[in-house]
C-alpha positions in Angstrom: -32.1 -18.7 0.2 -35.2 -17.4 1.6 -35.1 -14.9 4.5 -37.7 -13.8 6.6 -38.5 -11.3 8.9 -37.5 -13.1 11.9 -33.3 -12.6 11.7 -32.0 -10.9 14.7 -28.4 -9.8 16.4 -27.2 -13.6 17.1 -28.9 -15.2 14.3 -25.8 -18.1 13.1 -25.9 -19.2 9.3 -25.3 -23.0 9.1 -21.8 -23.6 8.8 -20.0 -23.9 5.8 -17.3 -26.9 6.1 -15.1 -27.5 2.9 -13.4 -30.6 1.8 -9.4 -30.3 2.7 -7.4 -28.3 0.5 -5.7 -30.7 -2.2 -2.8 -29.6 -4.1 -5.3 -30.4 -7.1 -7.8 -27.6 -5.5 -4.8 -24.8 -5.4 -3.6 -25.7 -8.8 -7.2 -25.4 -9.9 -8.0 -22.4 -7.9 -4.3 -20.7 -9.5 -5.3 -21.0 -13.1 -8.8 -20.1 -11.8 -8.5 -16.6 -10.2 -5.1 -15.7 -12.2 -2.9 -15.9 -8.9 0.1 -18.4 -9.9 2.1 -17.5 -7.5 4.5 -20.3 -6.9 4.6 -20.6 -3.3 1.0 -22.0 -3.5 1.6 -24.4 -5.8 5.6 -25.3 -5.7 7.0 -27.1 -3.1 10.2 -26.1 -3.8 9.1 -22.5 -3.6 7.7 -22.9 -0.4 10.4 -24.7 1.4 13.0 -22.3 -0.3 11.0 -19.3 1.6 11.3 -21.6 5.0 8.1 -23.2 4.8 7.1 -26.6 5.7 4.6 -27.2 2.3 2.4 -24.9 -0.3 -0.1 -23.2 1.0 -3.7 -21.8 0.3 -4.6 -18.7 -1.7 -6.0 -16.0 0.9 -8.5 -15.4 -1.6 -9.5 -18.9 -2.1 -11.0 -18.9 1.8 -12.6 -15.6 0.5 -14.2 -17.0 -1.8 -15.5 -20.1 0.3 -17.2 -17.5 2.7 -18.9 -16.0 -0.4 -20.2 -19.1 -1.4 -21.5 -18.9 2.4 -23.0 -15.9 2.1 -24.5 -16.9 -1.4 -25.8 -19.8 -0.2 -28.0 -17.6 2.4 -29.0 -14.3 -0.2 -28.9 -14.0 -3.5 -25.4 -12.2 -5.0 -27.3 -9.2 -5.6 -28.3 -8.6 -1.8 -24.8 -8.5 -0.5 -24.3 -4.6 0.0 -20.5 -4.8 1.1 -18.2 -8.0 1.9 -14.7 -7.4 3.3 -11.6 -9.3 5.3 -8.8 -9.6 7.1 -6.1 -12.6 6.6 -5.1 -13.7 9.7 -3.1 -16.6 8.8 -2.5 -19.1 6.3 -4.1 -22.2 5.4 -1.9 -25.0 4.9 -2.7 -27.7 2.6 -4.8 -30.3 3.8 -6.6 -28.3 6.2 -9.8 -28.5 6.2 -11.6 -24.9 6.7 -15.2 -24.0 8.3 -16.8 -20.9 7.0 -19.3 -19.3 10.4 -21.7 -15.9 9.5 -23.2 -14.8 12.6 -25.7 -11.2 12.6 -24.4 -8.5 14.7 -26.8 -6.4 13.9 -29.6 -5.4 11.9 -31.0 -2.1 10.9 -32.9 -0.3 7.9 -30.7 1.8 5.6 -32.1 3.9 2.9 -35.6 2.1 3.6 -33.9 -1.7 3.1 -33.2 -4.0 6.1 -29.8 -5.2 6.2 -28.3 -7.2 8.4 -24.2 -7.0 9.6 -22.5 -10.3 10.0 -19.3 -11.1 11.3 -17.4 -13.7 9.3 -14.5 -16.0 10.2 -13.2 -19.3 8.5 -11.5 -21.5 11.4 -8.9 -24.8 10.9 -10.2 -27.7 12.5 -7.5 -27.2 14.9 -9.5 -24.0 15.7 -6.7 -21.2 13.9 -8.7 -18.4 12.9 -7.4 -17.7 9.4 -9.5 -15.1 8.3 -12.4 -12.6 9.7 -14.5 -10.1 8.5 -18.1 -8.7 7.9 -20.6 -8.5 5.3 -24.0 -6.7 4.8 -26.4 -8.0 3.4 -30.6 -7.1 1.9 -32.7 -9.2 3.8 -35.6 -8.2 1.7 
């Protein structure tokens, strides 16, 4: 978690590559974060709204890219963390988390970094993007 002076525009975190996503992971995750919708959890549900199988929690791929982050700076450096859902992750996949620094500038006498964020499917869907800022020091 330490960061040093030498980050720049281009600077990559090291991937982030979860195990697949088990129905045991989305049950887990549901009871977890509160979000029991069925359609992540219930096949039934899910083929009843046309789908093939359950499917991943947006939030759950949030959270994997704020482990991520976390994993680079402490909690209490990350200044503002947003995303976009892009498309679902079905179960089984198996999702990479990327963090690469667009930019880095000081703000009210702190240097922060911007990074763009995306988790990818090993098939290479993009599932969700977005961009965090984060203290360096």
């Amino acid at each position: 978690m330490t960061i040093t002076s030498d980050v720049t525009a281009g600077t990559a975190l090291p991937p982030l590559t979860v195990d697949p996503i088990s129905r045991t992971t989305l049950a887990l995750f549901a009871g977890a974060s509160g979000d029991r919708n069925p359609i992540h959890i219930d096949l039934d549900v899910a083929r009843s709204a046309g789908l093939d199988d359950v499917f991943a929690h947006g939030m759950l791929s949030m959270a994997y890219l704020g482990r991520l982050l976390t994993g680079w700076v402490p909690q209490e450096r990350i200044r503002e963390y947003s995303v976009r859902f892009t498309r679902i992750t079905p179960v089984h996949a198996t999702p990479t988390c990327r963090a690469t620094v667009t930019s880095v500038d000081v703000v009210a006498g702190e240097r922060r970094a911007l990074l763009d964020l995306t988790v990818t499917l090993a098939d290479g869907t993009v599932t969700l993007t977005g961009t965090a800022i984060v203290a360096l020091y």
